[in-house]
DSSP file (Angstrom, degrees, kcal/mol; ACC not computed):
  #  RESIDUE AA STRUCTURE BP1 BP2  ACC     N-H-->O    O-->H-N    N-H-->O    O-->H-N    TCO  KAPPA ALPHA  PHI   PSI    X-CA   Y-CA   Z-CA
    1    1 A X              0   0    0      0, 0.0     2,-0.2     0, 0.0     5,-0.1   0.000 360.0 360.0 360.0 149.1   14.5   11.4    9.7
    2    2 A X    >   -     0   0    0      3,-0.3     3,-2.0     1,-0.1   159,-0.1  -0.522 360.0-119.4 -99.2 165.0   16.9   10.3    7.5
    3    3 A X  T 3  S+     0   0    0      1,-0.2    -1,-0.1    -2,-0.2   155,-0.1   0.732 103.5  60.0 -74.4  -4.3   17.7   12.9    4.3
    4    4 A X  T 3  S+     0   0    0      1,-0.1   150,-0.2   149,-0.1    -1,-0.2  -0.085 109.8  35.0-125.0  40.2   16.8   10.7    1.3
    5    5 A X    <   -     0   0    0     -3,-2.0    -3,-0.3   148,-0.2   148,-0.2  -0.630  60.1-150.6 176.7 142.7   12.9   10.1    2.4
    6    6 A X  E     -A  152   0A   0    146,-2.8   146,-8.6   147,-0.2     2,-0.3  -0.551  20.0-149.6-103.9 154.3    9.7   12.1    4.2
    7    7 A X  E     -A  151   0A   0    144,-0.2     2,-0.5    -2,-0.1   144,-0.2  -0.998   3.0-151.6-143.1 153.9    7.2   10.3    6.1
    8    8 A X  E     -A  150   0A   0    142,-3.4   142,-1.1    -2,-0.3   143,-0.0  -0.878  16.6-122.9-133.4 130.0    4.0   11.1    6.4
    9    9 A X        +     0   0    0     -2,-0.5   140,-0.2   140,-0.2     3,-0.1  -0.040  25.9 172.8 -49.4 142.1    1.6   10.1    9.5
   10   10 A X        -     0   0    0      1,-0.5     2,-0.3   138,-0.1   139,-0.2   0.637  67.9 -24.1-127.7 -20.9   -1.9    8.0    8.6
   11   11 A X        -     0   0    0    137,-0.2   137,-0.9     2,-0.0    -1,-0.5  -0.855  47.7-145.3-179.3 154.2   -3.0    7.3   12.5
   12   12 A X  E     -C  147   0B   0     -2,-0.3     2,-0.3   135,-0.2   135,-0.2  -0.929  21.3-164.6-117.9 127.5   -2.0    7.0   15.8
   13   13 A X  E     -C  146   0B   0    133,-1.1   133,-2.4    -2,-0.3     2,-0.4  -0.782  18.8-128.7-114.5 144.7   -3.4    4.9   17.9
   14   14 A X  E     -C  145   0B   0     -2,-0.3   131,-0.2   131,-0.3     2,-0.2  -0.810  27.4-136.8 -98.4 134.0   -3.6    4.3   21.9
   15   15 A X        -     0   0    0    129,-4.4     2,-0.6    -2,-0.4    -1,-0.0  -0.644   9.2-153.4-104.8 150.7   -2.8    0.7   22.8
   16   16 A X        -     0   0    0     -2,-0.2     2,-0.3   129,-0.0   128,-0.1  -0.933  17.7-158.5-107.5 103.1   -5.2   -0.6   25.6
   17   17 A X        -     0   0    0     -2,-0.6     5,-0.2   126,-0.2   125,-0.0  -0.818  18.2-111.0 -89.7 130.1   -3.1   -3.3   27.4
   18   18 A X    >>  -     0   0    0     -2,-0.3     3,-1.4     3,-0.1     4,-0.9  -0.071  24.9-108.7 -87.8-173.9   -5.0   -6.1   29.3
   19   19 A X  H >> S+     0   0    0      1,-0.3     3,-2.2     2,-0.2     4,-0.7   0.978 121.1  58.0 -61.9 -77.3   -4.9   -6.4   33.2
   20   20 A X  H 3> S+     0   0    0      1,-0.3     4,-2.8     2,-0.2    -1,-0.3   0.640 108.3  45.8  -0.9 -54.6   -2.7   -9.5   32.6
   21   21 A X  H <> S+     0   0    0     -3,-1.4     4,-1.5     2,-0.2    -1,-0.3   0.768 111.7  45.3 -85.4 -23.8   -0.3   -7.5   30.8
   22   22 A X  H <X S+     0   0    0     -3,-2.2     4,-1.8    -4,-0.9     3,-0.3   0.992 112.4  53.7 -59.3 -84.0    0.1   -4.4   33.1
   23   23 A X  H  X S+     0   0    0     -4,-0.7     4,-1.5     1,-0.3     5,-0.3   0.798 111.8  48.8 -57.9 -55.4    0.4   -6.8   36.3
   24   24 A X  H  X S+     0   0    0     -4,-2.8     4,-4.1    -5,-0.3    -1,-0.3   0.935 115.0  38.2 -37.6 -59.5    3.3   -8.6   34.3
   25   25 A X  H  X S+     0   0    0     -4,-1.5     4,-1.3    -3,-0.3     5,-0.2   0.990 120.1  54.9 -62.5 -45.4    5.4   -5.4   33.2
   26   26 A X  H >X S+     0   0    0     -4,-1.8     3,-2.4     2,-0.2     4,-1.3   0.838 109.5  40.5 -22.4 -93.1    4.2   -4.7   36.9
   27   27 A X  H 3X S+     0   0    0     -4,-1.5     4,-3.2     1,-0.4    -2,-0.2   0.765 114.2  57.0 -26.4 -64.3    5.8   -8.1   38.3
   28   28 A X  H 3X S+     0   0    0     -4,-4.1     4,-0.6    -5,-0.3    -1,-0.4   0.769 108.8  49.9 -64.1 -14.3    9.1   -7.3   35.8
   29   29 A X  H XX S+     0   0    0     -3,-2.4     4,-3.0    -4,-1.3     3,-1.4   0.937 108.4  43.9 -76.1 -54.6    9.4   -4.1   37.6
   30   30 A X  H 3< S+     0   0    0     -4,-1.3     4,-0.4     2,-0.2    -2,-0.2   0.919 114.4  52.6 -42.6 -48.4    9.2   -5.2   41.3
   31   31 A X  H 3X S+     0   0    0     -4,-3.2     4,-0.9     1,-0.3    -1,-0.2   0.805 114.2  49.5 -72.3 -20.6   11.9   -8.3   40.1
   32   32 A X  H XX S+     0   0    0     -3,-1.4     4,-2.6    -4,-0.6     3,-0.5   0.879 113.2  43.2 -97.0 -46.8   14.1   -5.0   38.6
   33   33 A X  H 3< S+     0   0    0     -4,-3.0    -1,-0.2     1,-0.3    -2,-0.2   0.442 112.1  51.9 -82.4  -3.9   13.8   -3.1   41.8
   34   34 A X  H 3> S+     0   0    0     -4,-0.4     4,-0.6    -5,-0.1    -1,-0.3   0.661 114.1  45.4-102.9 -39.2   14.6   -6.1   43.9
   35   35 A X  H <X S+     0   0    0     -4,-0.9     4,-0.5    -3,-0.5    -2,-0.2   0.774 114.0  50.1 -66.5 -60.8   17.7   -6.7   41.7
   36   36 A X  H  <>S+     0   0    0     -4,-2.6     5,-1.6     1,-0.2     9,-0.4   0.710 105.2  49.1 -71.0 -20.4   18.7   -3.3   41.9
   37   37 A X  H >45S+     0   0    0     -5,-0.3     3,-0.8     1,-0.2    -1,-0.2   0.880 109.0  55.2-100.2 -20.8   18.5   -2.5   45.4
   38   38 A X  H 3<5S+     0   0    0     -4,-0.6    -1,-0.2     1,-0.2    -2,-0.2   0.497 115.3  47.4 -79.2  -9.1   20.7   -5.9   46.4
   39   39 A X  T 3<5S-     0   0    0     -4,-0.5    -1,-0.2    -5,-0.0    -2,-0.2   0.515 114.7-124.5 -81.9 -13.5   23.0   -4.3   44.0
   40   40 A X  T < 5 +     0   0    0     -3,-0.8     2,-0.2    -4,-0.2    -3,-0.2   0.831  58.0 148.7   0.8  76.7   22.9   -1.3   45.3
   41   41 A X    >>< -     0   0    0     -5,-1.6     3,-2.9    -6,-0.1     2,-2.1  -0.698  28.9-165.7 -68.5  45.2   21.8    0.4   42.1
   42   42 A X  T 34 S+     0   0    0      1,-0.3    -5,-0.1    -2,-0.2     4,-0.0  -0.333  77.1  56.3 -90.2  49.9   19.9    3.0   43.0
   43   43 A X  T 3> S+     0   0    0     -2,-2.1     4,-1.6     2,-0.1     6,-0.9   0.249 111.1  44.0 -50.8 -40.1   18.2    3.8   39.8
   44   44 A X  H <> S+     0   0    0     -3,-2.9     4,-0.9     4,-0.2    -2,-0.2   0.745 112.0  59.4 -98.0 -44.4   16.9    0.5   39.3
   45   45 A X  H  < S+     0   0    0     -4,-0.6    -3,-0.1    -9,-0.4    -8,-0.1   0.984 106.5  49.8 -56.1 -63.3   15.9    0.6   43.4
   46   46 A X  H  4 S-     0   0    0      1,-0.2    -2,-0.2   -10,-0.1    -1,-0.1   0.891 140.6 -21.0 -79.5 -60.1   13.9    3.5   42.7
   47   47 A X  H  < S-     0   0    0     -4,-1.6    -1,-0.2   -15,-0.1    -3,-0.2   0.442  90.9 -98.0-130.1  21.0   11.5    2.5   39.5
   48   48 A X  S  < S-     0   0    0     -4,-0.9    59,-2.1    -5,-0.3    -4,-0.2   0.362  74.8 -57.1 102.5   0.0   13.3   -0.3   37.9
   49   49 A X  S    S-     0   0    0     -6,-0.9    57,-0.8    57,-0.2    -1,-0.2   0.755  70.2-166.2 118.9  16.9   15.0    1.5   35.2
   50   50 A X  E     +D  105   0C   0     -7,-0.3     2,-0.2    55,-0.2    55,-0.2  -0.192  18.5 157.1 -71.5 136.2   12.2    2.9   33.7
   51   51 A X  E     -D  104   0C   0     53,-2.6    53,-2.5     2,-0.0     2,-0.5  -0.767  43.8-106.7-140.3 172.1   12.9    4.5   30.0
   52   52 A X  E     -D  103   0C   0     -2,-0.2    51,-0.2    51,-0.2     2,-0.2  -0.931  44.7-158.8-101.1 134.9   10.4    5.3   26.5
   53   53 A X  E     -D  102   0C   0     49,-2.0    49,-0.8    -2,-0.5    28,-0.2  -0.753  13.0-149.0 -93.4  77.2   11.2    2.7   24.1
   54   54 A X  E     +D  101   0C   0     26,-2.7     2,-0.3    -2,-0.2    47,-0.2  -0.161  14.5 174.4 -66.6 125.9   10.8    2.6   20.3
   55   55 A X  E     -D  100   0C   0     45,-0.7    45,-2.1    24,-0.1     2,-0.2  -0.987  15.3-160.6-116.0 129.4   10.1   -0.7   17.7
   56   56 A X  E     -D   99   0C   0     30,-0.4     2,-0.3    -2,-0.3    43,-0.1  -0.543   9.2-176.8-102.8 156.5    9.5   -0.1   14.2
   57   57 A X  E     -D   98   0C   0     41,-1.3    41,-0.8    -2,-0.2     2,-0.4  -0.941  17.1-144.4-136.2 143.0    7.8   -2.6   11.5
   58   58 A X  E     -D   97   0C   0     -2,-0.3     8,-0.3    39,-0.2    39,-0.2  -0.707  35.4 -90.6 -95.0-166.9    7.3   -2.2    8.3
   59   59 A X        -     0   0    0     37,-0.9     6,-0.2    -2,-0.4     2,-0.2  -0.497  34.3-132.6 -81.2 151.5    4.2   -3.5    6.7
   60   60 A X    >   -     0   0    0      4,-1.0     3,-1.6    -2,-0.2     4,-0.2  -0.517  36.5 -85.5-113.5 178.5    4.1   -6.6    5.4
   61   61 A X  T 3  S+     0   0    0      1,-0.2    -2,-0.0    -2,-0.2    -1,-0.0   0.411 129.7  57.5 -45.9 -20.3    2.7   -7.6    1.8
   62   62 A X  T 3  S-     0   0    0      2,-0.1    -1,-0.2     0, 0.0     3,-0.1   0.112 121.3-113.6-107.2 -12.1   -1.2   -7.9    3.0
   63   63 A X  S <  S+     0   0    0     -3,-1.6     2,-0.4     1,-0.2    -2,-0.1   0.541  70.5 152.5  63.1  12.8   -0.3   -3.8    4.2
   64   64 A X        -     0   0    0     -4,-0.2    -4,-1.0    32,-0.1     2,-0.6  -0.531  42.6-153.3 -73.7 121.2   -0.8   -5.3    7.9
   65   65 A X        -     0   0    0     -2,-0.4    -6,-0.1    -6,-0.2     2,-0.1  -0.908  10.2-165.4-109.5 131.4    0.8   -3.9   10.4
   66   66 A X        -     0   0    0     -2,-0.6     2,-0.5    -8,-0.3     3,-0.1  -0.209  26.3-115.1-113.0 174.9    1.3   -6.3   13.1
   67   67 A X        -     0   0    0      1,-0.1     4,-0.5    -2,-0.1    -1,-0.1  -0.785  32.7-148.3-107.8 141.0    2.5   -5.1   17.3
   68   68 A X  S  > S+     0   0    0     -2,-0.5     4,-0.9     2,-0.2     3,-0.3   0.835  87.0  62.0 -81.3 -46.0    5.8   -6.7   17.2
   69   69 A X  T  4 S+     0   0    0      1,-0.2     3,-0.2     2,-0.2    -1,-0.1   0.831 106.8  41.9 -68.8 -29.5    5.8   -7.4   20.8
   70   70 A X  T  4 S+     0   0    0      1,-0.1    -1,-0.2     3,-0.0    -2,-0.2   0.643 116.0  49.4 -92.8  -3.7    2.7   -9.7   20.7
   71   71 A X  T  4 S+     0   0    0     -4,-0.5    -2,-0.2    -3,-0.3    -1,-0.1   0.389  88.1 108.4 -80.8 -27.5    3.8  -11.5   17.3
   72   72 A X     <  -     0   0    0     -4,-0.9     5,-0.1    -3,-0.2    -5,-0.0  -0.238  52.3-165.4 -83.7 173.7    7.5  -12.2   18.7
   73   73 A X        +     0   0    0      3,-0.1     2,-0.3    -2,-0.0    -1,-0.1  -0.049  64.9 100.3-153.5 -17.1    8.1  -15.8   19.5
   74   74 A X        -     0   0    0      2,-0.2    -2,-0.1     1,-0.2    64,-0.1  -0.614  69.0-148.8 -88.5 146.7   11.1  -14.4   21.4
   75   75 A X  S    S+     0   0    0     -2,-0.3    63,-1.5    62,-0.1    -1,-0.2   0.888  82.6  68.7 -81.0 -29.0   11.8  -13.8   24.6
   76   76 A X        -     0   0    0     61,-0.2     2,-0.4    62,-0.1    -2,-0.2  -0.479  67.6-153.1 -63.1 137.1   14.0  -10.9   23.8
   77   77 A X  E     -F  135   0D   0     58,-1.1    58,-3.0    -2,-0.2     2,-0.4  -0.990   9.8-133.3-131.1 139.6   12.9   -7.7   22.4
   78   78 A X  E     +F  134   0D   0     -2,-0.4    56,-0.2    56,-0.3     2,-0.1  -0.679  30.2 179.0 -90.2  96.5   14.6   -5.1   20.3
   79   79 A X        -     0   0    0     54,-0.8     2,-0.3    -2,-0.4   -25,-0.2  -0.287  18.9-151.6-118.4-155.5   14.2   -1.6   21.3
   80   80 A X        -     0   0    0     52,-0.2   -26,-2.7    -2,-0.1    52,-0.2  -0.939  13.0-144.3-168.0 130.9   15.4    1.8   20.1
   81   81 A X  S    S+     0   0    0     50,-2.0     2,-0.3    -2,-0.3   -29,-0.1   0.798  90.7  27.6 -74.0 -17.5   15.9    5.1   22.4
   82   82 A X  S >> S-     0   0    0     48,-0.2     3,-2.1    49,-0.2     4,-0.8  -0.982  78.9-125.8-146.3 137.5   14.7    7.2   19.7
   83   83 A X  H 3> S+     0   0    0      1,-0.3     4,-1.0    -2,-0.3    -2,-0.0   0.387 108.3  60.8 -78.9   6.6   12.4    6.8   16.9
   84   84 A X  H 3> S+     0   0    0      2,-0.2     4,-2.1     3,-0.1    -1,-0.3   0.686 113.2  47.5 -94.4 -22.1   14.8    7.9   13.8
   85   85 A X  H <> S+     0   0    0     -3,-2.1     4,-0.7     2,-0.2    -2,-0.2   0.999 115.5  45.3 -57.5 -67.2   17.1    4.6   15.3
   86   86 A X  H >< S+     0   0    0     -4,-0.8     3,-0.8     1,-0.3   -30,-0.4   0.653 115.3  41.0 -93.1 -58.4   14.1    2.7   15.4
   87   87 A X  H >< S+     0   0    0     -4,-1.0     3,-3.1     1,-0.2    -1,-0.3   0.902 112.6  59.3 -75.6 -62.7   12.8    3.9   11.9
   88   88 A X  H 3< S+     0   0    0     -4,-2.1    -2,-0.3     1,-0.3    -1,-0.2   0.666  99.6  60.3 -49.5 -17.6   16.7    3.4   10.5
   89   89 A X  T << S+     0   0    0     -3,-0.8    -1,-0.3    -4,-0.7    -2,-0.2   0.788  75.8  96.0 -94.6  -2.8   16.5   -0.2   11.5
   90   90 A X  S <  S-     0   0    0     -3,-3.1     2,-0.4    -4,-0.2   -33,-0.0  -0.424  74.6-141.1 -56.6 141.4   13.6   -1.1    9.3
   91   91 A X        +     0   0    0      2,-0.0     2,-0.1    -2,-0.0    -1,-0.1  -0.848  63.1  53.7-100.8 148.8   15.5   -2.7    6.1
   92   92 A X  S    S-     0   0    0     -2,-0.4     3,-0.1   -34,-0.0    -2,-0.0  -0.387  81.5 -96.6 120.5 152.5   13.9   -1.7    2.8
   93   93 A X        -     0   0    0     -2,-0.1    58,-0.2     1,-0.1   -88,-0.0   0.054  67.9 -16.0-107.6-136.5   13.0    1.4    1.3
   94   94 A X  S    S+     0   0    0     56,-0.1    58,-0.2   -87,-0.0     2,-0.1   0.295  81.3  81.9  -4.6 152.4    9.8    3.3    1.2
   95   95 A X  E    S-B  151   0A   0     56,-2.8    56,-1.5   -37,-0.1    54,-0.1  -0.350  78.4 -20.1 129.5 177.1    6.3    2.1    1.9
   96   96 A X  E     +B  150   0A   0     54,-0.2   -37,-0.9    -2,-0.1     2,-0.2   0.013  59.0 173.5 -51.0 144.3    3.9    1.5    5.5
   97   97 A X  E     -D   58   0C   0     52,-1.9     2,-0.2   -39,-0.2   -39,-0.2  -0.872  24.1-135.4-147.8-174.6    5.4    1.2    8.5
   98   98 A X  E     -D   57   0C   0    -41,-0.8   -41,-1.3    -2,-0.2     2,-0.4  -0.900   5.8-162.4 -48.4 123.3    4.6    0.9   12.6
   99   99 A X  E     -D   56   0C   0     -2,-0.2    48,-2.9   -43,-0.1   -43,-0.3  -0.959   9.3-153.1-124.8 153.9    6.2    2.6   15.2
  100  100 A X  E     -D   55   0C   0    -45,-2.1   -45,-0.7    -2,-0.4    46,-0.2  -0.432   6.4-162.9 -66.4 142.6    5.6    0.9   18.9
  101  101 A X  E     +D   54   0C   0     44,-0.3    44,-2.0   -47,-0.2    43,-0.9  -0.656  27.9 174.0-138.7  90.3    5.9    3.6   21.4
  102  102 A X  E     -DE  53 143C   0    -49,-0.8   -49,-2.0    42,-0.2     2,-0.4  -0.654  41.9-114.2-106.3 148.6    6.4    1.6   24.6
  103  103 A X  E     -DE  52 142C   0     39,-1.3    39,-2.0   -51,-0.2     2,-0.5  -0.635  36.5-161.4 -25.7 107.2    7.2    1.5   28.5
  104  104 A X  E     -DE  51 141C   0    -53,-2.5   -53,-2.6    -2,-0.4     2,-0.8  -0.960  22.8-160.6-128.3 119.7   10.8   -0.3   29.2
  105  105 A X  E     +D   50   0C   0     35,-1.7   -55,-0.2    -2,-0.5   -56,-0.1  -0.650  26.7 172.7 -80.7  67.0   11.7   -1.7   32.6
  106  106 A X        +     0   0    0     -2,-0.8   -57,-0.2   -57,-0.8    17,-0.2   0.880  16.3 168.7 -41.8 -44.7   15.5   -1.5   31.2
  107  107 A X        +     0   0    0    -59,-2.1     2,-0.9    -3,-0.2    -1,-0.2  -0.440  51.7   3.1  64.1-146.0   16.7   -2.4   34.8
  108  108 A X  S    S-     0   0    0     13,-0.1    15,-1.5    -2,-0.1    16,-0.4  -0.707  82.7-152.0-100.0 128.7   20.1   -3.3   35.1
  109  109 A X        -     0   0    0     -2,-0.9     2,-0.6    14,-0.2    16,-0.2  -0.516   7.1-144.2 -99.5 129.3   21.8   -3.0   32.0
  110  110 A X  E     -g  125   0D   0     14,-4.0    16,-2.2    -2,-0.4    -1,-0.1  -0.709  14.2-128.8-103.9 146.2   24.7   -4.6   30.3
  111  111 A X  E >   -g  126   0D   0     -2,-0.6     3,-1.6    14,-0.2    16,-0.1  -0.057  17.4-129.0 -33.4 131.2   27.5   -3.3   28.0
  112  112 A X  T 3  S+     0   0    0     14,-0.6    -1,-0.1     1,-0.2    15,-0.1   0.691 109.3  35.4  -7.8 -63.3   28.4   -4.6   25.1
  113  113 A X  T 3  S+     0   0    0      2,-0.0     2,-0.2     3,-0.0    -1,-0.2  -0.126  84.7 120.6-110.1  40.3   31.9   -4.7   26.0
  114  114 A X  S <  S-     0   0    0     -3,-1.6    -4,-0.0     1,-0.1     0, 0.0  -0.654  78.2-100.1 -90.2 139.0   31.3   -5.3   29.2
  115  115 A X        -     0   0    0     -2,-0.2    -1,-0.1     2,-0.0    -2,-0.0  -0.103  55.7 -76.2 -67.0 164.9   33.1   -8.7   30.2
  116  116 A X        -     0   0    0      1,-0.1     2,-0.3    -3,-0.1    -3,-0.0   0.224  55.6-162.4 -36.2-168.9   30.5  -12.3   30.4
  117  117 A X        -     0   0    0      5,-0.0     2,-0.5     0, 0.0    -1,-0.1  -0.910  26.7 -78.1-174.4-180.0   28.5  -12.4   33.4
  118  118 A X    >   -     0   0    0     -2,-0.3     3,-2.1     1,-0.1     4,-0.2  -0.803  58.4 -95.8-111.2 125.6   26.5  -14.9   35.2
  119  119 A X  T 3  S+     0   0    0     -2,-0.5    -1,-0.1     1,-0.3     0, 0.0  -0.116 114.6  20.8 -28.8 106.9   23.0  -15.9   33.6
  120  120 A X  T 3  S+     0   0    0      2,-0.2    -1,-0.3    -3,-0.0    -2,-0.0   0.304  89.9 109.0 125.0 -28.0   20.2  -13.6   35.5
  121  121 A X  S <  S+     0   0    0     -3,-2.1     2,-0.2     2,-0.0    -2,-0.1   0.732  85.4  24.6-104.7 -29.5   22.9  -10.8   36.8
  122  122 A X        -     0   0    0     -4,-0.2   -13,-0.2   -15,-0.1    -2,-0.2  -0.604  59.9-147.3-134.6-179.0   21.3   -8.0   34.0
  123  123 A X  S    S+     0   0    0    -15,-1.5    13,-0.8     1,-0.6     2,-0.2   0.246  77.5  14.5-141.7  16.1   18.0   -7.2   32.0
  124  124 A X  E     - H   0 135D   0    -16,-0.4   -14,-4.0    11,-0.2    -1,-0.6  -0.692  61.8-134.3-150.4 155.3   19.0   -5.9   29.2
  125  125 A X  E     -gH 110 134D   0      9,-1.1     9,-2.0    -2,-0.2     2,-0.9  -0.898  23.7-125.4-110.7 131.2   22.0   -5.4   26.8
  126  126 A X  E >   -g  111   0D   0    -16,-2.2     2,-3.1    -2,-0.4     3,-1.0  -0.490  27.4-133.4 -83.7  69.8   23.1   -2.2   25.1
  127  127 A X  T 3   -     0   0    0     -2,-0.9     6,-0.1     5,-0.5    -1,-0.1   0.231  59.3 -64.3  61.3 -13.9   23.2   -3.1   21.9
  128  128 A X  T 3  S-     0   0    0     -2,-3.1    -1,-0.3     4,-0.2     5,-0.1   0.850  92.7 -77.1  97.2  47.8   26.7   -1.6   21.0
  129  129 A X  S X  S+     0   0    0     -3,-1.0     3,-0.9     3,-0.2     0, 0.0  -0.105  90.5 115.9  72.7-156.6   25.4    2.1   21.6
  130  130 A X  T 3  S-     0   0    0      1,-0.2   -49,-0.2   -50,-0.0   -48,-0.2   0.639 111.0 -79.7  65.2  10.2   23.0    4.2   18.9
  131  131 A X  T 3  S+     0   0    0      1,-0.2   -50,-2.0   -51,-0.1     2,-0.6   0.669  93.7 148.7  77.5  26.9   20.6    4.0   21.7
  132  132 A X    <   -     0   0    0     -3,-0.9     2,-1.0   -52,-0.2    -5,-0.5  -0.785  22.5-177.5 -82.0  97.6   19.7    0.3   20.6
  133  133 A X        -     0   0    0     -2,-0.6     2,-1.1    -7,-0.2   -54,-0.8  -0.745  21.7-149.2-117.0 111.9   18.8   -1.8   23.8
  134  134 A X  E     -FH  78 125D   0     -9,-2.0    -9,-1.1    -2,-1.0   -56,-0.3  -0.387  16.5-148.5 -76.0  96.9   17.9   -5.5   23.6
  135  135 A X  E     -FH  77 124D   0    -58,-3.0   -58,-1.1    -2,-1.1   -11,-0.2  -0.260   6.4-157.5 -79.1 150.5   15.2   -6.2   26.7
  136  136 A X  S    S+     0   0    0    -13,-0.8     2,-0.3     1,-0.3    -1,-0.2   0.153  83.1  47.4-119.7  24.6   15.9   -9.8   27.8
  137  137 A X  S >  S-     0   0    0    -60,-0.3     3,-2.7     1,-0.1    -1,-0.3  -0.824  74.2-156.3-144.5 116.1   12.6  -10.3   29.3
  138  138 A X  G >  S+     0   0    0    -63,-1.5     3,-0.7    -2,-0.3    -1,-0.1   0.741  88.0  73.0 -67.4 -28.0    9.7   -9.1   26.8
  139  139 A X  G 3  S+     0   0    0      1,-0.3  -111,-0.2   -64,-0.2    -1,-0.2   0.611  85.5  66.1 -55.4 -16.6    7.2   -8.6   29.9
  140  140 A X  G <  S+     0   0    0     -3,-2.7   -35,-1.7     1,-0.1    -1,-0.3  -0.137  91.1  76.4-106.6  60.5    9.2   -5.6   30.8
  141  141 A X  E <   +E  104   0C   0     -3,-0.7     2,-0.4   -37,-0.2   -37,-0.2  -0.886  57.5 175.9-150.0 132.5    8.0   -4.0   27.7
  142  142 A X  E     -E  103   0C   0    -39,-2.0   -39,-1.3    -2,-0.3     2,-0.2  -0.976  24.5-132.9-128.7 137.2    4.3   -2.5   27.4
  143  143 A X  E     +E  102   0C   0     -2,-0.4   -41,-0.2   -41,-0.2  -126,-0.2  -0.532  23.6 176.2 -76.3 156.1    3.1   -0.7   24.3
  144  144 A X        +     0   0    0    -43,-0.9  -129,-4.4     1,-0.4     2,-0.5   0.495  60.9  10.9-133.4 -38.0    1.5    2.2   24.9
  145  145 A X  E     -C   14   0B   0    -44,-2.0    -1,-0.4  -131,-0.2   -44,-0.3  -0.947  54.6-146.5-134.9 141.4    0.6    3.9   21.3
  146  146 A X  E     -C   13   0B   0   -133,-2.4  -133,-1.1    -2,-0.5     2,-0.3  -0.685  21.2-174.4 -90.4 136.7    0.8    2.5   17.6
  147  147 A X  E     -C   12   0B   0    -48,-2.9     2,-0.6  -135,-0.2  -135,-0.2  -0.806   4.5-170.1-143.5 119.0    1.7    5.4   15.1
  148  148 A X        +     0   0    0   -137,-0.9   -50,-0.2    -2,-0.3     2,-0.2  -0.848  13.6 159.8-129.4 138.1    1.7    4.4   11.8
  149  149 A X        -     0   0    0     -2,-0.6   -52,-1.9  -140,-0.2     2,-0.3  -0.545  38.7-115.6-145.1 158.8    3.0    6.4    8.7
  150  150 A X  E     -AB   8  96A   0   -142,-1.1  -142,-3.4   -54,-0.2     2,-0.4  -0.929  26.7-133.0-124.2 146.8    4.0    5.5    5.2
  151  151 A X  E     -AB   7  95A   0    -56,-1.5   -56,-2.8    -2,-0.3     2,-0.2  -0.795  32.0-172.2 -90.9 125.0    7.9    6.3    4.3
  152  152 A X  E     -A    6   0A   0   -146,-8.6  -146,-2.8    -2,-0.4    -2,-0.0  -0.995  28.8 -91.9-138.7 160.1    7.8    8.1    1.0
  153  153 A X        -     0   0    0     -2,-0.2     2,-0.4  -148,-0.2  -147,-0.2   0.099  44.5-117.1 -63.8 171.9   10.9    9.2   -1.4
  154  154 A X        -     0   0    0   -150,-0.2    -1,-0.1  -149,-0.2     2,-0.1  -0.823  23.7-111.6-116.0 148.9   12.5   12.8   -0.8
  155  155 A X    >   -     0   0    0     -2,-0.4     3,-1.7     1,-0.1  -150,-0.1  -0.370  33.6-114.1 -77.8 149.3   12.4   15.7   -3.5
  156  156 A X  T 3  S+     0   0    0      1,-0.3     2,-0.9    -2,-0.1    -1,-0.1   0.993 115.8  49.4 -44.3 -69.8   16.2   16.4   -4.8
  157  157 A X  T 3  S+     0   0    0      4,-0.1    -1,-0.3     3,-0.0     2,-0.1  -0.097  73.3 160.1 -94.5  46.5   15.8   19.7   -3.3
  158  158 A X    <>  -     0   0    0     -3,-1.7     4,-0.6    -2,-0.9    -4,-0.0  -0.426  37.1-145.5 -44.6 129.1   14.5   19.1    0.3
  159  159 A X  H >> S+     0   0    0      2,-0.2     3,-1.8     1,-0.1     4,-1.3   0.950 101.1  58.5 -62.8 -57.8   15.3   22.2    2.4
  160  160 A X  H 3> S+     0   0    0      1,-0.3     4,-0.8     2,-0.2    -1,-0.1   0.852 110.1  39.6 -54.5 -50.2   15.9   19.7    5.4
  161  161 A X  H 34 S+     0   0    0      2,-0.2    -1,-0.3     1,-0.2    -2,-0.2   0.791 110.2  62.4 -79.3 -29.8   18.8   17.6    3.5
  162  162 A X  H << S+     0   0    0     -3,-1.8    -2,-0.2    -4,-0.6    -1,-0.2   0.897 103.1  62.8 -64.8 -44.7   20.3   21.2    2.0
  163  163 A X  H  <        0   0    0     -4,-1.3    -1,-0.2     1,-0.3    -2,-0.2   0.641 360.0 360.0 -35.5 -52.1   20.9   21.9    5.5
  164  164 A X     <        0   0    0     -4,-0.8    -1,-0.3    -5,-0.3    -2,-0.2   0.593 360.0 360.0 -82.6 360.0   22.8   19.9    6.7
């Protein structure tokens, strides 16, 4: 949490994903573990890379908080290893937000400053570290819980911020 704001939880919710969507992140797992073992990657052989993944929202004007992953238009999705990344990447200050708390087939993943590569060869990019990982296939991401909390300013004299 960052020192110049508190947040305070309003609900968490469990997301019910439909058969469809399981047998897809399903389907992106298998292609991961298939990838990975002709690689010999044996991380990726064993469950495809699996990691917890974070997405943040904020709310939009209407106070609606939307799943990001079923809204995107993209094939790519923007994911976060920890949820103070995730939170830090909302722009804007105060006010509702989302966080996605999802299931990530990372697979194999490439560097940043790792040199090009051939279209197909990875399944995500690391984002240039900060535990920021950009999934290149949105199927290998399943939500599993909505928690949504409103960001609100921090008192001058937070013990938490003195601290540090």
């Amino acid at each position: 949490m960052r020192c110049d704001a508190e947040a305070e939880v309003e609900a968490l919710f469990r997301v019910r994903s439909t058969a469809r969507a399981v047998a897809r992140f399903e389907d992106a797992r298998a292609a991961a573990q298939a990838r990975g073992a002709a690689a010999s990657d044996a991380r990726c052989a064993a469950d495809g890379n699996e990691m917890m993944g974070f997405q943040c929202r904020a709310a939009d004007e209407s106070e609606v908080i939307c799943a990001a992953i079923a809204t995107t238009k993209l094939s790519a999705v923007r994911t976060f290893a920890g949820s103070g990344a995730a939170d830090a990447s909302v722009r804007g200050g105060p006010g509702r937000r989302g966080m996605l708390v999802c299931r990530v087939i990372a697979g194999r993943v490439r560097r940043a400053a790792d040199p090009p590569c051939r279209a197909g060869e990875y399944h995500s990019v690391d984002a240039g570290g900060g535990g920021e990982l950009l999934m290149l296939d949105r199927r290998a991401v399943l939500p599993c819980f909505l928690v949504v909390y409103t960001v609100k300013p921090a008192l001058e004299s937070s013990p938490s911020c003195n601290s540090r």
